[in-house]
Legacy VTK file of the C-alpha trace (Angstrom):
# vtk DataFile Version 3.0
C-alpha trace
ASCII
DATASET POLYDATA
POINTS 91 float
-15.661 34.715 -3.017
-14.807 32.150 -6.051
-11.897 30.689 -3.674
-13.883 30.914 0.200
-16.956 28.353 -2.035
-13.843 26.072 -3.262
-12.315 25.955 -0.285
-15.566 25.272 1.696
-16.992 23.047 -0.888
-13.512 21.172 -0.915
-13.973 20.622 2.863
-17.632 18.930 2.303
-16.138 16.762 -0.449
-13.350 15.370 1.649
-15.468 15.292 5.130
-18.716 13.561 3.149
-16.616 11.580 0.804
-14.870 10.334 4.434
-18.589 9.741 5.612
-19.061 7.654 2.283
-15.886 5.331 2.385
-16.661 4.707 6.249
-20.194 3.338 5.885
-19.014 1.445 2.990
-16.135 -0.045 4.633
-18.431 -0.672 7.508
-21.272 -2.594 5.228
-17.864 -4.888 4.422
-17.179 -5.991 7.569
-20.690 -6.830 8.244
-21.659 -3.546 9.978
-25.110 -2.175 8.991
-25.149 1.150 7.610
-24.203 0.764 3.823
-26.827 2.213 2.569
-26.483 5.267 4.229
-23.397 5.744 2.300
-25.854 7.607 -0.471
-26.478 10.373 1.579
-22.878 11.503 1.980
-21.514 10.276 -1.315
-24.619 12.165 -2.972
-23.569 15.479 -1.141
-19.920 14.460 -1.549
-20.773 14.430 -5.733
-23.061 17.409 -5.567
-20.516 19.821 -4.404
-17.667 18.471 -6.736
-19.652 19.472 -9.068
-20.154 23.187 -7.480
-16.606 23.151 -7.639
-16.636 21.969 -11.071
-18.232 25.032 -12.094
-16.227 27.411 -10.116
-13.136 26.598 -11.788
-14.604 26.613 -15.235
-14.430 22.790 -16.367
-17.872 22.436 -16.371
-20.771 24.252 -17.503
-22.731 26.078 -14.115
-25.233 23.168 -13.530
-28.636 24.361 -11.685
-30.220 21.511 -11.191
-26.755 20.534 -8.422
-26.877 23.790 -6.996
-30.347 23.045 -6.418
-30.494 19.753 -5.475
-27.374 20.545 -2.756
-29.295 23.610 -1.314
-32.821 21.584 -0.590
-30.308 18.728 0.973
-28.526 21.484 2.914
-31.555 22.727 4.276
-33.500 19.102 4.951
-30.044 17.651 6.329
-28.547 21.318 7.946
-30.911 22.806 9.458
-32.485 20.080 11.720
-28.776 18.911 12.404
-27.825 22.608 13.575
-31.035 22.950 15.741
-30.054 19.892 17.692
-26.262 20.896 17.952
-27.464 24.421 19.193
-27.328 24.568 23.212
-30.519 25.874 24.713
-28.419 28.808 25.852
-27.537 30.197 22.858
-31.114 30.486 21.321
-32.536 33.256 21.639
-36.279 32.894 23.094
LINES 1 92
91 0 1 2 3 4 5 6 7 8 9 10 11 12 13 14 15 16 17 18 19 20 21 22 23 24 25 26 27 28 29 30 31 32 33 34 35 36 37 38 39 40 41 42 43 44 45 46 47 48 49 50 51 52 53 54 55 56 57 58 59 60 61 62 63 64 65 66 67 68 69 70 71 72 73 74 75 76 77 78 79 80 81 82 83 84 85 86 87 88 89 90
């Protein structure tokens, strides 16, 4: 189970931490959007941190693991709910 949460925390770091380095790059060029580069980043950081503690280096912090589930569930949930075809849900 130690592996399947690095491997799937991994994936959030590199797929937010792309997120990140794309807004930024954006808010060079004159793009709006920079800003929004916290939101990623923060979630990119929060889960190296998850991994962090999975491999030992760092003490188990609960304040990440806490602060990454409330984002999960205010950024996740309403994200999944829209990506969800009316088809699938079940009524």
């Amino acid at each position: 189970m130690r592996f399947l949460l690095i491997m799937l925390c991994g994936l959030v770091v590199l797929f937010a931490g792309g997120h990140a380095l794309l807004a930024v790059g954006f808010f060079a060029v004159g793009i709006p959007g920079g800003p929004f580069a916290f939101v990623p980043g923060g979630i990119a950081a929060l889960n190296l941190l998850v991994i962090l503690a999975a491999w030992g280096r760092r003490k188990p912090d609960v304040l990440a693991f806490a602060a990454l589930a409330i984002l999960d569930l205010l950024i996740g949930v309403p994200l999944m709910l829209i990506a969800v075809p009316d088809f699938v849900v079940v009524r």
